[in-house]
C-alpha positions in Angstrom: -7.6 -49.6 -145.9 -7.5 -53.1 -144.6 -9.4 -53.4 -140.8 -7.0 -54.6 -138.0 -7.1 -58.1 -136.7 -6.4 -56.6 -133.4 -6.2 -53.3 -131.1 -3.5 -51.3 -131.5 -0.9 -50.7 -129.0 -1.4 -47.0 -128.5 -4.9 -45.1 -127.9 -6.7 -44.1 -130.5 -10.1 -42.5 -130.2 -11.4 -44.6 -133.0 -9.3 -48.2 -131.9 -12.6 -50.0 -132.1 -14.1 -49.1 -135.2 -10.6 -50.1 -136.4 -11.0 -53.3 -135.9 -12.5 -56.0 -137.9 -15.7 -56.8 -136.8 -15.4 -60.2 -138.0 -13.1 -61.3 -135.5 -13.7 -62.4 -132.2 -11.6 -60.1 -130.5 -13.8 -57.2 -131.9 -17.2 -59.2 -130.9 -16.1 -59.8 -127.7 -14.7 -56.0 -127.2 -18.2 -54.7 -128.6 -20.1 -57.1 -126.1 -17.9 -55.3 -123.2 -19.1 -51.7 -124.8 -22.5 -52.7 -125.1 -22.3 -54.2 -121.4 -20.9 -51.2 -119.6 -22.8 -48.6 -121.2 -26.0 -50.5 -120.5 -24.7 -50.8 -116.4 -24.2 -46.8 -116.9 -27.8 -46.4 -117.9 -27.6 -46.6 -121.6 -25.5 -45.6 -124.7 -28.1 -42.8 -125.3 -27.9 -41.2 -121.3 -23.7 -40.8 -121.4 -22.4 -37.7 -121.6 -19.2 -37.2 -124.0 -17.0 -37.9 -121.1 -18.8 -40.8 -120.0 -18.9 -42.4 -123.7 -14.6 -41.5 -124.0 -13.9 -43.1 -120.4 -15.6 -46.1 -121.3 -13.2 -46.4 -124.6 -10.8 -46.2 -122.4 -11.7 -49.0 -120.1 -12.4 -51.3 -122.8 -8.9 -50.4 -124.4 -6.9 -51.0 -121.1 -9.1 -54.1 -120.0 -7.8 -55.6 -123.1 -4.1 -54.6 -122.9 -4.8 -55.9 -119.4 -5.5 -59.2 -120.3 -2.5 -60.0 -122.9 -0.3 -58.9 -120.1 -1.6 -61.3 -117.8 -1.9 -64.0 -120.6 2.2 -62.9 -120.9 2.8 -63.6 -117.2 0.8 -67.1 -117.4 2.9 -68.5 -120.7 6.3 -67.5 -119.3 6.4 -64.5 -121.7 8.6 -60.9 -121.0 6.1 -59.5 -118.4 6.3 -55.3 -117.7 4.7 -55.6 -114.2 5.3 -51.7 -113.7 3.2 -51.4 -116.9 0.2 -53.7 -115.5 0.1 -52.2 -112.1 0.2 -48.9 -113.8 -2.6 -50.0 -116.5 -4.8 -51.7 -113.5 -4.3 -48.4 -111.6 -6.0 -46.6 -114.3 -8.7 -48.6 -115.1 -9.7 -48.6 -111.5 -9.6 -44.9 -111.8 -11.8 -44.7 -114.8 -14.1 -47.3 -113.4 -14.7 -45.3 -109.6 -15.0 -42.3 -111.7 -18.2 -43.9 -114.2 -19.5 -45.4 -111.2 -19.4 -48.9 -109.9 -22.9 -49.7 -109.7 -25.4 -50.0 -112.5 -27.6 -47.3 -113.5 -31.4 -47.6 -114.1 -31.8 -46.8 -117.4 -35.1 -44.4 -118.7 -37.8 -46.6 -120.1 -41.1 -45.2 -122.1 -44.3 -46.7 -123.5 -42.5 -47.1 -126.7 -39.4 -48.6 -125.4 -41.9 -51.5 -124.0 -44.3 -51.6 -127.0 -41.4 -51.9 -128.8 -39.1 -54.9 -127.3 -42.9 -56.7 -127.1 -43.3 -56.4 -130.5 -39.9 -58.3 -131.2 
């Protein structure tokens, strides 16, 4: 089966590895991943809760964005959808935590990244 150009309109769990990861939408949505669950401490540290959440807030981040790049090119705007989206996100976002996480670092970890 062919890999999607972009995300899908409804959640999936797998919406990411959906994608095609030649595009830049998928790049830039794995960057995000990568970003938040390094601020939460690591990929390795979340919990299964943790890791679903933050599919989540990449997913409505997204659909965020193209209804805001709706709004700015005149396009049919659902502003009860966006405030509804934005609501959750927030949610998610006060529920992983707003501040970054120190993440767990060993000998190897350091010997490691050195040897790079």
């Amino acid at each position: 089966m062919a890999k999607q150009q972009t995300p899908p309109q409804q959640y999936t769990p797998d919406w990411l590895a959906s994608l095609d990861g030649r595009t830049s939408v998928r790049q830039v949505l794995n960057r995000r991943h990568s970003d938040l669950c390094a601020d939460l401490g690591g990929f390795a540290v979340l919990s299964y809760q943790q890791r679903a959440l933050v599919d989540r807030a990449i997913f409505l981040q997204y659909h965020l964005e193209i209804e805001e790049q709706k709004l700015a090119t005149g396009g049919e705007f659902d502003s009860g959808r966006w405030v509804q989206a934005c609501n959750s996100l927030s949610g998610i976002f006060k529920t992983l935590g707003l501040k970054r996480q120190a993440r767990e670092v060993t000998m190897a970890d350091i010997v490691g990244s050195a040897a790079k």
